[in-house]
Biopython code that builds the backbone (N, CA, C, O; Angstrom):
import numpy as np
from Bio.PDB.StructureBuilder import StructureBuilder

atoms = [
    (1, "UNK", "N", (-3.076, 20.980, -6.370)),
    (1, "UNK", "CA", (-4.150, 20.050, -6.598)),
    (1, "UNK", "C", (-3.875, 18.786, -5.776)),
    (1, "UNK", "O", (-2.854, 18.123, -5.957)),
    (2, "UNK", "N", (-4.899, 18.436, -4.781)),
    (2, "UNK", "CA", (-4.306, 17.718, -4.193)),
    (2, "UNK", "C", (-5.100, 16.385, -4.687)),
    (2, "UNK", "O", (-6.196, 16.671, -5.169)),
    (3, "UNK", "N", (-4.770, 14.863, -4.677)),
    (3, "UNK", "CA", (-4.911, 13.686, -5.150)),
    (3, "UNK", "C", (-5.200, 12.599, -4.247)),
    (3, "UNK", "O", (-4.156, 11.982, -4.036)),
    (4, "UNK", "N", (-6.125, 12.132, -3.660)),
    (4, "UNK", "CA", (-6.769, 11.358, -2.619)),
    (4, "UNK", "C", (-7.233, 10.084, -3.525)),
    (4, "UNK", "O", (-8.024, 9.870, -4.444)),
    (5, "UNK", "N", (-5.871, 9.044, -2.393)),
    (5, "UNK", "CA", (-5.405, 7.503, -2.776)),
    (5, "UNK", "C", (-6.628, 6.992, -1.908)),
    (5, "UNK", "O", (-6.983, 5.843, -2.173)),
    (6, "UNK", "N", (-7.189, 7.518, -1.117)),
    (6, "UNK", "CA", (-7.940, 6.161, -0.138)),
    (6, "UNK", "C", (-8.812, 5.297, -0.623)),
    (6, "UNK", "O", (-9.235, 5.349, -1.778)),
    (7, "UNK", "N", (-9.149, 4.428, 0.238)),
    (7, "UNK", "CA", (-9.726, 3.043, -0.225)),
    (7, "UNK", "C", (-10.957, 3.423, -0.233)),
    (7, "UNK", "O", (-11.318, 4.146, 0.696)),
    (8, "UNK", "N", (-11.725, 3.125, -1.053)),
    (8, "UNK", "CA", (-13.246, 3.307, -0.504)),
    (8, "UNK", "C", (-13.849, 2.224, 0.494)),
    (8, "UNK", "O", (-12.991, 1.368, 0.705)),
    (9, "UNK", "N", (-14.759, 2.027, 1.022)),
    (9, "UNK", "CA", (-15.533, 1.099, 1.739)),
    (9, "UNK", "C", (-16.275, 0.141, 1.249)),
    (9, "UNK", "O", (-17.001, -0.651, 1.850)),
    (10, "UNK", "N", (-15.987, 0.285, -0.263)),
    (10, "UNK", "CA", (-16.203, -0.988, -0.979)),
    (10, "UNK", "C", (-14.958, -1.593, -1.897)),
    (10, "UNK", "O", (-15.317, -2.388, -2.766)),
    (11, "UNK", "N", (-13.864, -1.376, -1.827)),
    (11, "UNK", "CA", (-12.850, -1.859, -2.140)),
    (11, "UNK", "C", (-12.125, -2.835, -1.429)),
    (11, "UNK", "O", (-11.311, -3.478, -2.093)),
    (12, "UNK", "N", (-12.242, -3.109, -0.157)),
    (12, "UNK", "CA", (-11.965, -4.026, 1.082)),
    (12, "UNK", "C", (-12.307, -5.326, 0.530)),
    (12, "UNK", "O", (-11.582, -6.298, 0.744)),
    (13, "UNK", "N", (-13.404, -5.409, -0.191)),
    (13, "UNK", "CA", (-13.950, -7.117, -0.316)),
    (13, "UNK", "C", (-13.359, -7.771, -1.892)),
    (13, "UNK", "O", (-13.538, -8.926, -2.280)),
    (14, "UNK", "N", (-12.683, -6.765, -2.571)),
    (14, "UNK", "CA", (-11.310, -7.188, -3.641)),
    (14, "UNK", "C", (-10.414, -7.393, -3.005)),
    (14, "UNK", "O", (-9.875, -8.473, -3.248)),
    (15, "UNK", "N", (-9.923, -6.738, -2.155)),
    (15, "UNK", "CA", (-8.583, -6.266, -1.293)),
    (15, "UNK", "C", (-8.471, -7.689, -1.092)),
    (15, "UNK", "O", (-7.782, -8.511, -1.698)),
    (16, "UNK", "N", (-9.490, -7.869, 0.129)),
    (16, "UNK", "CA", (-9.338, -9.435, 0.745)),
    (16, "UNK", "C", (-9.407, -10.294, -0.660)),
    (16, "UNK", "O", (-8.336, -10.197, -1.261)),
    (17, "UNK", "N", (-10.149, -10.917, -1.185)),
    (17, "UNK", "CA", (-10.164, -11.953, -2.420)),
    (17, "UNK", "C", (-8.804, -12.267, -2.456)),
    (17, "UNK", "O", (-8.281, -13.340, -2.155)),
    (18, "UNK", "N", (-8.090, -10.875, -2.988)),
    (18, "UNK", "CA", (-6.933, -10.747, -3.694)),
    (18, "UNK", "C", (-6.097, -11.442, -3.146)),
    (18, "UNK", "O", (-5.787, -12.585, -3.483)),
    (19, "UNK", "N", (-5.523, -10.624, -1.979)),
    (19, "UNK", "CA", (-4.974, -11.087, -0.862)),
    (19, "UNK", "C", (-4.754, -12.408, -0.321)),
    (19, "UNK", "O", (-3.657, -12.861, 0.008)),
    (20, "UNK", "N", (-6.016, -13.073, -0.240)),
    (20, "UNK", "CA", (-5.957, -14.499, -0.389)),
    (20, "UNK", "C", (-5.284, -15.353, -1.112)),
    (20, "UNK", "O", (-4.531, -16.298, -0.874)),
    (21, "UNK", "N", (-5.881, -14.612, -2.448)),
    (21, "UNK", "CA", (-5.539, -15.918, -3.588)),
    (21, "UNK", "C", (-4.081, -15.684, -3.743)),
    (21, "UNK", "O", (-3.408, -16.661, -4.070)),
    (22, "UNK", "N", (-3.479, -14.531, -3.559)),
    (22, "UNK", "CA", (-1.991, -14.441, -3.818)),
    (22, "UNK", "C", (-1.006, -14.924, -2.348)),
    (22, "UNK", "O", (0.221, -15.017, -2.387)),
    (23, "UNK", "N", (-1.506, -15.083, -1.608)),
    (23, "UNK", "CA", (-1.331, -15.633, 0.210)),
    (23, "UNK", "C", (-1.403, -17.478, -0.269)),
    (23, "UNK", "O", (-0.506, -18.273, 0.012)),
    (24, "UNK", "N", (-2.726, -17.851, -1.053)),
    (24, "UNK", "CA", (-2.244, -19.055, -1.609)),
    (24, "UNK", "C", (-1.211, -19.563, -2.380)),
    (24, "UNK", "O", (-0.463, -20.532, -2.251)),
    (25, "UNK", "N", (-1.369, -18.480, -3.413)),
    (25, "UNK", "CA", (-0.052, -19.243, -4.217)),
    (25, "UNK", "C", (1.154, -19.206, -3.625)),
    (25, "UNK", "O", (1.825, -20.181, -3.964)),
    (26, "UNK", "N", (1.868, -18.274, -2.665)),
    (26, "UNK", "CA", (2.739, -18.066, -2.103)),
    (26, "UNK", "C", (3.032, -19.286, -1.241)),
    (26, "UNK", "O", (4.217, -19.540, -1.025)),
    (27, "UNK", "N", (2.109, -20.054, -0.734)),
    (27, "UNK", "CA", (2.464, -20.831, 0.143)),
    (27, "UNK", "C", (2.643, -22.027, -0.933)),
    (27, "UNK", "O", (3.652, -22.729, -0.859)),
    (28, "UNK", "N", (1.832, -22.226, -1.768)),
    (28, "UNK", "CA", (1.691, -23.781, -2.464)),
    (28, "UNK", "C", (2.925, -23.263, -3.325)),
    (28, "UNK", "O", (3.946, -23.916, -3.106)),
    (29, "UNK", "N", (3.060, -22.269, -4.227)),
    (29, "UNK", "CA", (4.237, -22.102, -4.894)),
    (29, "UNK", "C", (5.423, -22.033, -5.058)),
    (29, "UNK", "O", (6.138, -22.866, -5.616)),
    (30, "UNK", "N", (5.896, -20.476, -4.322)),
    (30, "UNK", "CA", (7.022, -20.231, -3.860)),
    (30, "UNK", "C", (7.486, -20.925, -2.889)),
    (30, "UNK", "O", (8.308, -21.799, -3.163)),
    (31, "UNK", "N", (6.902, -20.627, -0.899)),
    (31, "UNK", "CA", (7.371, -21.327, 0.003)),
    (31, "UNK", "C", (7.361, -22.933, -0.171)),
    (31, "UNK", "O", (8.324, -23.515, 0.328)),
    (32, "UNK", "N", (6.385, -23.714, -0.820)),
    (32, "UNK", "CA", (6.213, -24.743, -0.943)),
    (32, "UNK", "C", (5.492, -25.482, 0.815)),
    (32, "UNK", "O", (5.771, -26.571, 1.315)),
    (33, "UNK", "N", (4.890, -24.793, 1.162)),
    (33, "UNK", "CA", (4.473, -25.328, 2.821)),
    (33, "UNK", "C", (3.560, -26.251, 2.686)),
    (33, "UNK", "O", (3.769, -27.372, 3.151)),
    (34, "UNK", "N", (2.142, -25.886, 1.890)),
    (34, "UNK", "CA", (1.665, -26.526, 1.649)),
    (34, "UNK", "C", (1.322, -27.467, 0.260)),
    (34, "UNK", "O", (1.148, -26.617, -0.613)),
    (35, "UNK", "N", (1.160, -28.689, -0.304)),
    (35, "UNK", "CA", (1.058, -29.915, -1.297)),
    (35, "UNK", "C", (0.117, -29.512, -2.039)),
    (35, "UNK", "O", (-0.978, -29.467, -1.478)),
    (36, "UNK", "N", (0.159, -29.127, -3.359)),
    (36, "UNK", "CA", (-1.123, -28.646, -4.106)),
    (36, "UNK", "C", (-1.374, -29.664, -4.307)),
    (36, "UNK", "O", (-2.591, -29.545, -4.169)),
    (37, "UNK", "N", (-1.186, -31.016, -4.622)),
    (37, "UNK", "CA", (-1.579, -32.138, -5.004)),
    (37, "UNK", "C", (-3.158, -32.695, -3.810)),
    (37, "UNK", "O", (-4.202, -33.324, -3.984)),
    (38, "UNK", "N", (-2.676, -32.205, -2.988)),
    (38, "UNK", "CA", (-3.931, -32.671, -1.670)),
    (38, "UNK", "C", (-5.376, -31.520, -2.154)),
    (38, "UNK", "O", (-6.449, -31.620, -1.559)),
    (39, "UNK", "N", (-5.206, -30.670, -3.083)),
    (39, "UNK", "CA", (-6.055, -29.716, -3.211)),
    (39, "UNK", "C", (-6.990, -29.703, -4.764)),
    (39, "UNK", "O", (-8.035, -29.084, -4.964)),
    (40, "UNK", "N", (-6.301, -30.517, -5.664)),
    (40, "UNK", "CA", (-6.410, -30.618, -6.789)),
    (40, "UNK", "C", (-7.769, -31.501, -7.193)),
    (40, "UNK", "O", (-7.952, -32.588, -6.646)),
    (41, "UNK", "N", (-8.798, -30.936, -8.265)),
    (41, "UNK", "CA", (-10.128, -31.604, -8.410)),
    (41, "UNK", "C", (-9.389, -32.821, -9.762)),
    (41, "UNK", "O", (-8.920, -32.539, -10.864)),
    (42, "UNK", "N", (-9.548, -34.143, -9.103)),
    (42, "UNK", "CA", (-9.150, -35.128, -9.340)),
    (42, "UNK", "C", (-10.787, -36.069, -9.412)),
    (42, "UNK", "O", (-11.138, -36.349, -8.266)),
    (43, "UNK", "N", (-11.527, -36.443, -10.208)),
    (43, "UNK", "CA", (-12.938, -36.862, -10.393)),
    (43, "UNK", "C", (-12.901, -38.342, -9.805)),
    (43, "UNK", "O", (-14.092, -38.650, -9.767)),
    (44, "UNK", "N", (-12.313, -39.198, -9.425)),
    (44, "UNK", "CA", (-12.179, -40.125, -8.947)),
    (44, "UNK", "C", (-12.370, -40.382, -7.442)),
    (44, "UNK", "O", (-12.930, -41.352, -6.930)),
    (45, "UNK", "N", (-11.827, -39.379, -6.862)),
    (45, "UNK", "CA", (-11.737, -39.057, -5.437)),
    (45, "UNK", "C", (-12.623, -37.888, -4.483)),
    (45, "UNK", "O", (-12.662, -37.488, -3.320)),
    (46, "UNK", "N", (-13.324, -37.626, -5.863)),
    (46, "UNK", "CA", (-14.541, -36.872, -5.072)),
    (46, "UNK", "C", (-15.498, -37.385, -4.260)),
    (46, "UNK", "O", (-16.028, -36.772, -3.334)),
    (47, "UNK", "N", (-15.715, -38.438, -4.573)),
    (47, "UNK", "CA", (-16.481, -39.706, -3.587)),
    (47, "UNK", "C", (-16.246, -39.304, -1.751)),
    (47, "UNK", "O", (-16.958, -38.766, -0.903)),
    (48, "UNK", "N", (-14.815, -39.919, -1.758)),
    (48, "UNK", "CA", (-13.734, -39.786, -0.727)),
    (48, "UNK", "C", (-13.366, -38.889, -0.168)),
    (48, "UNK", "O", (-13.282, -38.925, 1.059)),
    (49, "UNK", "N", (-12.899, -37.381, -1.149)),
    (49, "UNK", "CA", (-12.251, -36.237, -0.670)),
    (49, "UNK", "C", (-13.448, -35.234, -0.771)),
    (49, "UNK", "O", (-12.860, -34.269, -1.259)),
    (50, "UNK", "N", (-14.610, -34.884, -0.640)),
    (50, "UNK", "CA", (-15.478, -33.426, -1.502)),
    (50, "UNK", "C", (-15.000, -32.489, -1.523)),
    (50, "UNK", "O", (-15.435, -31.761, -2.414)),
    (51, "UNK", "N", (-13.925, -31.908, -0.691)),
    (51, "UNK", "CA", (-13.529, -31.047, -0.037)),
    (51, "UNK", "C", (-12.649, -30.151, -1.210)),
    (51, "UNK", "O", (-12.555, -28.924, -1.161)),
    (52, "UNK", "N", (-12.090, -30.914, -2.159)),
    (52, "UNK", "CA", (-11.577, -30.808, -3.590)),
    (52, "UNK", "C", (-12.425, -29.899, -4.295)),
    (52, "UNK", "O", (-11.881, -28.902, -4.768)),
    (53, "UNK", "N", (-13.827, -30.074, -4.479)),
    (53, "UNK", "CA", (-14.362, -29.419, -5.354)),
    (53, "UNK", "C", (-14.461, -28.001, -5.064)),
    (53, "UNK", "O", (-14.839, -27.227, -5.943)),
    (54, "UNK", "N", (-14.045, -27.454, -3.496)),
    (54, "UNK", "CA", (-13.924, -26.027, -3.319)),
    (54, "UNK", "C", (-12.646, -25.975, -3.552)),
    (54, "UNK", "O", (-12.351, -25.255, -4.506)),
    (55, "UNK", "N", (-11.446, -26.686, -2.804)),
    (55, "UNK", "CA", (-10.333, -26.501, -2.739)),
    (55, "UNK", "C", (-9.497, -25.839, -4.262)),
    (55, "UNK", "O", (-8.823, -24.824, -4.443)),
    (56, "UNK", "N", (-9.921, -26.937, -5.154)),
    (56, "UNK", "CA", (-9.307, -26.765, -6.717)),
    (56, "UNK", "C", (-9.376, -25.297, -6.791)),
    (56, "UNK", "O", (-8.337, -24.638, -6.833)),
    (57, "UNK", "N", (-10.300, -24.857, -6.805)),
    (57, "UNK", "CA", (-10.627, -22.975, -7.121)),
    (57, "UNK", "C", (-9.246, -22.298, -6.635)),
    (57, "UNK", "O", (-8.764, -21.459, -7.396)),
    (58, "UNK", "N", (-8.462, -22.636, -5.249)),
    (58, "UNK", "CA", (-7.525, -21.537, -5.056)),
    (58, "UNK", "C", (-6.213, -22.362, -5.710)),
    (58, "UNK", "O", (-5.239, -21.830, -5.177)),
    (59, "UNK", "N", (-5.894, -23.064, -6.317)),
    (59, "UNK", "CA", (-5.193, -23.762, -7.074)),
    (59, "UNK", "C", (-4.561, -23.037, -8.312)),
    (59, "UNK", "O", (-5.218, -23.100, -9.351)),
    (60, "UNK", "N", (-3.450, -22.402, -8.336)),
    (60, "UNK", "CA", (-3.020, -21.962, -9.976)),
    (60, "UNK", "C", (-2.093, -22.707, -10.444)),
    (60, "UNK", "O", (-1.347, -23.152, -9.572)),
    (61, "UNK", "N", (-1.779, -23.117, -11.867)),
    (61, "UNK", "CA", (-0.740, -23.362, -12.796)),
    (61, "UNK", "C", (0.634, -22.874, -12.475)),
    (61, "UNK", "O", (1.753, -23.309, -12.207)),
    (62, "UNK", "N", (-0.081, -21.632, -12.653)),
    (62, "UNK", "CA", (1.686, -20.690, -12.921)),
    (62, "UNK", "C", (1.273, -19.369, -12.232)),
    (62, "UNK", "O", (0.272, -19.248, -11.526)),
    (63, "UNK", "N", (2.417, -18.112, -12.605)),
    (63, "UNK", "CA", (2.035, -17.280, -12.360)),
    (63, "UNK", "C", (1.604, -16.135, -12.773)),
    (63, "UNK", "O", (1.298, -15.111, -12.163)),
    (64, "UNK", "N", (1.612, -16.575, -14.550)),
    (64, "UNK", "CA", (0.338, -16.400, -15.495)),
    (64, "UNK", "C", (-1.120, -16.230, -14.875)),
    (64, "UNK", "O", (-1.902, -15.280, -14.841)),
    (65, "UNK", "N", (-1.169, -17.585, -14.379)),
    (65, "UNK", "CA", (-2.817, -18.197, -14.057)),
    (65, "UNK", "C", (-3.149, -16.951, -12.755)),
    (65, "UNK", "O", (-4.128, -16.239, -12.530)),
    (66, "UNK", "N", (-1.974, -17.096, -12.161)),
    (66, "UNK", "CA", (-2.691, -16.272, -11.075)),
    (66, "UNK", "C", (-3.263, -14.401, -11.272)),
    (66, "UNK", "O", (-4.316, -13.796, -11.068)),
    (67, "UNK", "N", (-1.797, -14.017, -11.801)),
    (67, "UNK", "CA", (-2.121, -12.529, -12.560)),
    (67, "UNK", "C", (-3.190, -12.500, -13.560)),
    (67, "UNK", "O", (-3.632, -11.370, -13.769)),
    (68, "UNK", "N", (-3.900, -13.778, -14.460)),
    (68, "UNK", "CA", (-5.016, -13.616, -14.964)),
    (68, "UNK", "C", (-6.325, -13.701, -13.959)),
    (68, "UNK", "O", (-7.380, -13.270, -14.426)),
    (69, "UNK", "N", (-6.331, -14.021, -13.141)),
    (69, "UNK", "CA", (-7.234, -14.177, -12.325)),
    (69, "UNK", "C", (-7.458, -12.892, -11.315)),
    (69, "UNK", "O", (-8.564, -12.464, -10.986)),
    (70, "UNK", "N", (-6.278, -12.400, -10.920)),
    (70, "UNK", "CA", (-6.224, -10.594, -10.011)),
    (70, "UNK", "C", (-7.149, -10.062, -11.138)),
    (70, "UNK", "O", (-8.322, -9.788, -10.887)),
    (71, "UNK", "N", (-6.512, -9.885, -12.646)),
    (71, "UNK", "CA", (-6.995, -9.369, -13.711)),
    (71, "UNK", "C", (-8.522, -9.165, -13.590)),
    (71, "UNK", "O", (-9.161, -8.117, -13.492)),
    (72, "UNK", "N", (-8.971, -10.574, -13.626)),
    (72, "UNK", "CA", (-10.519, -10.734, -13.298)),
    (72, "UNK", "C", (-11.394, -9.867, -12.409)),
    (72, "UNK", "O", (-12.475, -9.339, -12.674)),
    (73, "UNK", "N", (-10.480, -9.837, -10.986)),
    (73, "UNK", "CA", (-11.145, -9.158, -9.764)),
    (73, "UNK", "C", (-11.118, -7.661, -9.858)),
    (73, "UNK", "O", (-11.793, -6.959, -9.104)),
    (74, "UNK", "N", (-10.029, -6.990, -11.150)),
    (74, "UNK", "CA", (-10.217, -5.709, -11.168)),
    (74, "UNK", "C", (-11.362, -5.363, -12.096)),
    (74, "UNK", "O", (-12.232, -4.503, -11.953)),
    (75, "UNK", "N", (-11.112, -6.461, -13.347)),
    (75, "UNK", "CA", (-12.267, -6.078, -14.290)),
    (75, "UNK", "C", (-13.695, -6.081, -13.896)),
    (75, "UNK", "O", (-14.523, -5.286, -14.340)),
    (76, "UNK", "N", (-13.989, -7.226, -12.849)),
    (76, "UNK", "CA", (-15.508, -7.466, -11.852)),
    (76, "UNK", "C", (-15.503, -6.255, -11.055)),
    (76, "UNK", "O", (-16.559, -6.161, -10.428)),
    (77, "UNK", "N", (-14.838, -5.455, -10.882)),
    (77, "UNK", "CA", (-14.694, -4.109, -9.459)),
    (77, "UNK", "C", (-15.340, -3.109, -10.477)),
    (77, "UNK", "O", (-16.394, -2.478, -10.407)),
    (78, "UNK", "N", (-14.273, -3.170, -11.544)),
    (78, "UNK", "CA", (-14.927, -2.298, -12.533)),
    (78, "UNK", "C", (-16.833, -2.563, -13.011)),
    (78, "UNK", "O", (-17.674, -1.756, -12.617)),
    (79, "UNK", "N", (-17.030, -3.191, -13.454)),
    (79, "UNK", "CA", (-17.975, -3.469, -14.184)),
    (79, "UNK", "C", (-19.528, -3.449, -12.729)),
    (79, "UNK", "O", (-20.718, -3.147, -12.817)),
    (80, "UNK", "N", (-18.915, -3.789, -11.906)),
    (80, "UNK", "CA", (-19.830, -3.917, -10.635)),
    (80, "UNK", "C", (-20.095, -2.467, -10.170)),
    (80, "UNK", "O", (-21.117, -2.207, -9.535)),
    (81, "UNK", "N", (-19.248, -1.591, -10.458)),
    (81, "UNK", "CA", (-19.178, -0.238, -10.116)),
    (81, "UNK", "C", (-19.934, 0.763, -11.357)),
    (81, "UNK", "O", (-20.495, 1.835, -11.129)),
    (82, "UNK", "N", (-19.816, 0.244, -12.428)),
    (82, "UNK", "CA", (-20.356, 1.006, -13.269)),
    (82, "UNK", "C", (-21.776, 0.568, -13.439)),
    (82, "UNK", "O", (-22.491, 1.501, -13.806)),
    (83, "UNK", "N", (-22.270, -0.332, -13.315)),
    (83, "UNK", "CA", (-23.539, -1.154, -12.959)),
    (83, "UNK", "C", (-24.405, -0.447, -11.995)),
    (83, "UNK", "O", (-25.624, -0.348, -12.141)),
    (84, "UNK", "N", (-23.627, 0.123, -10.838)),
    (84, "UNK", "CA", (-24.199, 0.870, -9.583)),
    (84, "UNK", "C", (-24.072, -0.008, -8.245)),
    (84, "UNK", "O", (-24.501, 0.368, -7.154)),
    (85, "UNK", "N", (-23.625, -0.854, -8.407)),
    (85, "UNK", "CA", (-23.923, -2.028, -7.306)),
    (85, "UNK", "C", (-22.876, -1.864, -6.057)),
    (85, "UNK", "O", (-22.072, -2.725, -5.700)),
    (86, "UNK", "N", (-23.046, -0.671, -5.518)),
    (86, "UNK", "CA", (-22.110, -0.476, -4.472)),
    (86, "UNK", "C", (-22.835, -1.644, -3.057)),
    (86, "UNK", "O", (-23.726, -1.263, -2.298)),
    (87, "UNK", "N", (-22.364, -2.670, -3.012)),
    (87, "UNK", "CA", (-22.971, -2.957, -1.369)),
    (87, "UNK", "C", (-21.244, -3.553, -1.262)),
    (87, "UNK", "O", (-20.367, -3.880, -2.062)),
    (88, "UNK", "N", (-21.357, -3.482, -0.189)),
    (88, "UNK", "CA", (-19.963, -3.752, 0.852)),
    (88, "UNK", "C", (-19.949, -5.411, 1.170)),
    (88, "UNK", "O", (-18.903, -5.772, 1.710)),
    (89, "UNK", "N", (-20.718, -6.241, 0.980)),
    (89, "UNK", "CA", (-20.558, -7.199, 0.739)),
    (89, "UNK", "C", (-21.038, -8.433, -1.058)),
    (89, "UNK", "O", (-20.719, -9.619, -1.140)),
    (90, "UNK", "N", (-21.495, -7.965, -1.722)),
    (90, "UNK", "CA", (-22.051, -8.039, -2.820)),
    (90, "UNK", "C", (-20.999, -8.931, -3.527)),
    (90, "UNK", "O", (-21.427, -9.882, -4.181)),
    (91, "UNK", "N", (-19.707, -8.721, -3.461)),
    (91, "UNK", "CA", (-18.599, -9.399, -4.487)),
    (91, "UNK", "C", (-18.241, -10.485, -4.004)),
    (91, "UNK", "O", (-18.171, -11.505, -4.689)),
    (92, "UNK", "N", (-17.806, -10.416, -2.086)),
    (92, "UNK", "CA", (-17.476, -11.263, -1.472)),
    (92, "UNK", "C", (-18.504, -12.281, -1.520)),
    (92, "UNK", "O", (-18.270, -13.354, -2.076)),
    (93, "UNK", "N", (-19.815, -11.991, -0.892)),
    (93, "UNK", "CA", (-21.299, -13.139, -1.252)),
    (93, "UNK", "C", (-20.675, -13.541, -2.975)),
    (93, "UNK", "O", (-20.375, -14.719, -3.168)),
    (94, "UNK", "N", (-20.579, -12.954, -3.659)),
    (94, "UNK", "CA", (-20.636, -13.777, -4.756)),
    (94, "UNK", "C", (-19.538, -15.206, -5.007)),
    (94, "UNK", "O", (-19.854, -16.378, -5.212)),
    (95, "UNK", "N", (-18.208, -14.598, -4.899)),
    (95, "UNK", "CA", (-17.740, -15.706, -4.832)),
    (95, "UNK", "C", (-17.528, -17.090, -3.669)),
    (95, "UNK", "O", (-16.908, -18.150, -3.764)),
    (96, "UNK", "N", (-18.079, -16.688, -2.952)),
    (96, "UNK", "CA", (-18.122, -17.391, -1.949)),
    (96, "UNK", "C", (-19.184, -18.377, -2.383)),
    (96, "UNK", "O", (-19.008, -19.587, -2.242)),
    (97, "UNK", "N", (-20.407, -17.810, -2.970)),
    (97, "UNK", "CA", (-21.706, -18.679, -3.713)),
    (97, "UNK", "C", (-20.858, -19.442, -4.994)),
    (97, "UNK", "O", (-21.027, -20.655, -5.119)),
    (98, "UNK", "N", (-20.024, -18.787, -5.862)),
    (98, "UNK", "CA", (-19.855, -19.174, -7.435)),
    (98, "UNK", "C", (-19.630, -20.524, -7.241)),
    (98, "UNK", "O", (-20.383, -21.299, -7.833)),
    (99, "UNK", "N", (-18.649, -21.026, -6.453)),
    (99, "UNK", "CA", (-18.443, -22.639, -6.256)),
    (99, "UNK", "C", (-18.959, -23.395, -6.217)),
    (99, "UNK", "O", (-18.513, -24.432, -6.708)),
    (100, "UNK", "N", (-20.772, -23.360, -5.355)),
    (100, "UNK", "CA", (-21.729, -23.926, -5.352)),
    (100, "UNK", "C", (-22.249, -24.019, -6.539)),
    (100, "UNK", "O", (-23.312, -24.618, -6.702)),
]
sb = StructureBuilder()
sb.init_structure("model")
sb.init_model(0)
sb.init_chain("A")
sb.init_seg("    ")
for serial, (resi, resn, name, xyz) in enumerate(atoms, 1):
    if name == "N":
        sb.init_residue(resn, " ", resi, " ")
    sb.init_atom(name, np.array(xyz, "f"), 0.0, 1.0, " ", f" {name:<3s}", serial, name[0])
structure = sb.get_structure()
């Protein structure tokens, strides 16, 4: 019986999300390269900075925050799939909109 791992052609636009957000924490967390403090939605400095109000989103706590959040992107894969909503860009458009 043979068992076929491949990706589908709508799994790519979790893949990436994912990828990202764990490519972020890696740098602000572990490596420390980049200052989460320059990224953080701080209401005072939105005036000054706007750039914050997207930025905050790739921002985690811990690494709790972040594994709850992968969590999210499998449970949305799921639920988007059982819905019927196969389009190849559909998840990515979404979060890319949610911020707005």
């Amino acid at each position: 019986m043979a068992i076929n791992y491949s990706i589908s052609k709508y799994d790519w636009q979790y893949l990436v999300t994912g990828f990202f957000l764990i490519s972020v924490f890696i740098f602000t967390d572990l490596i420390r390269v980049i200052d989460k403090e320059y990224f953080y939605y701080v209401p005072r400095l939105i005036s000054d900075q706007p750039y914050r109000i997207f930025t905050s989103i790739l921002i985690y706590a811990d690494l709790n925050h972040l594994l709850s959040n992968l969590g999210g992107i499998i449970i949305t894969r799921y639920f988007l799939m059982k819905l019927g909503i196969k389009s190849r860009f559909f998840y990515l458009g979404f979060v890319l909109i949610c911020p707005f």
